[in-house]
Every structure is written in C-alpha cells, then in structure tokens.
N, C-alpha and C positions, 0 to 999 in steps of 0.2 A: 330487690331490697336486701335481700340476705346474701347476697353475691355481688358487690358492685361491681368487678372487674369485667363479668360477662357486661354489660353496657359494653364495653370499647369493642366486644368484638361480637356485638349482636348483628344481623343483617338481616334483611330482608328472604334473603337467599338461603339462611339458617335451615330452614322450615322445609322450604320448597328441596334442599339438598339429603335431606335423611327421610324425607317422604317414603320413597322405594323401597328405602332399608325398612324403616318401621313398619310397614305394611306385608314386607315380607315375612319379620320377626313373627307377627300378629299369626298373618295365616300359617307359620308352620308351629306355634304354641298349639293354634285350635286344632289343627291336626293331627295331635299327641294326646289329645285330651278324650278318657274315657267316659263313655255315658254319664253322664249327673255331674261329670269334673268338672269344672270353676275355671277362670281364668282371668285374672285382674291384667289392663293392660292402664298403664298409668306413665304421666306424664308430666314433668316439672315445665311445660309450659301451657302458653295459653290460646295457641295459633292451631285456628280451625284445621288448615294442611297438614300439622302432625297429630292432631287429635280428631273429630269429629271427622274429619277427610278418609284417616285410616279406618276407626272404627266403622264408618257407614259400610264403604266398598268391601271389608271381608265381609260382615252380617248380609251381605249382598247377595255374596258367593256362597254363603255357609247355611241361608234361612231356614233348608229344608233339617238341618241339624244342629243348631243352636240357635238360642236366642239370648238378647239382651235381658240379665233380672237387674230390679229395683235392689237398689240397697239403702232404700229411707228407714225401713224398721230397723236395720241391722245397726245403723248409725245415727238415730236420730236426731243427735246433740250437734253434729257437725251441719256448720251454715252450709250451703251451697247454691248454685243454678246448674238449672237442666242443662243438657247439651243443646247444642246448639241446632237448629233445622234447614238455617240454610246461612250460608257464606261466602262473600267471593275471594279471590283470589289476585293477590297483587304481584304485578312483573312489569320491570322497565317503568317505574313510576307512575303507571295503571293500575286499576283494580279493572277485573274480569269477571263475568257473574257464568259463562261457560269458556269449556274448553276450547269449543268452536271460534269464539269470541278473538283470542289470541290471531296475534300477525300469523300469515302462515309458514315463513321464516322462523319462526320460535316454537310453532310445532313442530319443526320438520327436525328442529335439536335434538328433541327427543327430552330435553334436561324438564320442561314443562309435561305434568301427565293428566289425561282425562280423571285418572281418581283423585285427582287434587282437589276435583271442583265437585259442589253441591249437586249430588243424586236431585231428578225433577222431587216436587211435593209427594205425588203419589209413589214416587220408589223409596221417598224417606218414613212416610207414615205407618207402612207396618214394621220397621224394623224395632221398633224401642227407643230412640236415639236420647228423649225424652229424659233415660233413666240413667243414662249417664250423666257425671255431676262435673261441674267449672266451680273449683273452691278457687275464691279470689281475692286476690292477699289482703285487701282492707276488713275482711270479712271477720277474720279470726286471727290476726295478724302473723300471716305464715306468709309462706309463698304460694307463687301461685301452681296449681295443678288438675291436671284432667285427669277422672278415675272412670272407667266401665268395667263391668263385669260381667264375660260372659258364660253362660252353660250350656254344655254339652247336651244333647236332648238324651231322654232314656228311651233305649229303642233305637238309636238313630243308628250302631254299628250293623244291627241287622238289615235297617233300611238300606243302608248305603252297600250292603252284600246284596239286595237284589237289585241293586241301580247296577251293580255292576254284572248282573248274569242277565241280567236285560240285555245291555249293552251288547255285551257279549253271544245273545241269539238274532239281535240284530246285523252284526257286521257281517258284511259279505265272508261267503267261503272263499277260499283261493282257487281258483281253477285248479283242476285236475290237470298235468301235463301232459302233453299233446304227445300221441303215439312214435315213434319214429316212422317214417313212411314206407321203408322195410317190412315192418310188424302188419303195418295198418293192410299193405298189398298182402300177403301172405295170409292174412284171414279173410279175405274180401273170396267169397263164394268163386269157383270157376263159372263162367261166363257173365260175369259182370262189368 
C-alpha cells in the first residue's frame, strides 16, 4: 500500500531468499545482549518464513536464556494479532506443511531450510510465539509489520559460564604422547 512499486518486484522467493540472512542477524543480536537487555526484531512484512519462521528457531536455540515478553501493557492502543503458531510454506507453486514434505531434489539445493517450516505444536507452545504481534495494514491503516521482543534472562551470563566448564570437564583429555621406544627400552627394568 505505501510502496506500490515493491508489487512488481515481489515474489514468492522474496521470503524464502533473506530467510538465512535474517535468522542469522537475529541470533547474533541475542548474542550481544546483556542480562535483562531487550531486543526488538521487526519486520515490514507479513510472511511467516521471515517472521514467525526466524523468531520461532532462534527462541529454539536460545530458551534456556531468553525468552519472548508481552508488549500489550507497553502499547495497548496499537491494534494487532498474535503471531502466528503454525504455517506452511510455499515453493514451485506448492504449499509445504514440513521440510520433509519438499521433492528431495529441492532439499538437496540447500536454497529450501528446515527452519523455514513450522516447529511441531509441542516445540512451539512454550516459546511465547503468542506475544509476538502481526499489525495488519487495514487495522490502523499502516503497513503491514511483524514486531517480537526479546529478553535476555538475568542470570543467564552465569548460567551459560557453567554450561561452558561443564563442557569443558566433560571432553576427552588428549592422550599423553607415546614414549619414544628408546626411552621406553632404557627404563624397562634389566631382565624383562
């Protein structure tokens, strides 16, 4: 509406081609972000694949230290709908409801990604997804856009310090290197 010229050059393909990028953007914001830090990830469209798609899979990767907040107190004047809970995905004039689903010639492109497509019910349900908002242009006569906002949890820097000395008591030692067979005979007791 406020743009008519994107119409000529909108595509299907739009979405599904900055997917990677905007998911990558996502997760290295939230990994900049100090305890209690904020992060708006928003979106002048309305296509689950660059919104709900990215949001779900970092909150995926990130649960144990961020979560998705409500921003209905903060703005209650602005109309909205929740995000979205499930969605498919459309390629080569299909709609896709899993990744699996695709030809296996179009996975094997690589250009199609499993995070494009709707997390089951149970992987979406404790994320928050809910509290993300779809303002949609008839609503308030704007344009259309996706807004989430997520927080750093307090505490989580320390958390994620013993995720890592965990780790780190778990991986194997390196072997010790082997004697030279020199050394080894030269200590081996006489009559052995």
């Amino acid at each position: 509406r406020k743009a008519p010229d994107l119409w000529r050059r909108w595509g299907v393909n739009l979405g599904t081609g900055v997917h990677r990028l905007q998911l990558n953007l996502l997760m290295r914001g939230l990994s900049l972000l100090k305890d209690g830090g904020r992060l708006v990830y928003s979106t002048c469209s309305m296509n689950p694949v660059e919104d709900e798609a990215v949001v779900a899979h970092a909150a995926m990767r990130v649960a144990a230290t961020h979560r998705i907040v409500s921003t209905a107190e903060m703005i209650p004047q602005l109309q909205r709908r929740p995000g979205l809970q499930s969605w498919r995905v459309r390629h080569g004039g299909n709609w896709y409801e899993k990744f699996e689903d695709l030809p296996a010639e179009v996975r094997a492109q690589g250009k199609m990604l499993p995070t494009m497509f709707s997390p089951t019910a149970e992987e979406i349900a404790p994320l928050g997804l809910e509290h993300a908002m779809r303002v949609l242009p008839h609503m308030q006569d704007t344009g259309g856009f996706f807004i989430c906002v997520f927080e750093r949890l307090r505490g989580a820097e320390a958390e994620e310090a013993k995720e890592a000395e965990r780790a780190k008591a778990v991986e194997p030692k390196e072997p010790a290197a082997a004697e030279p067979a020199e050394e080894s005979a030269a200590k081996k007791p006489v009559g052995e």
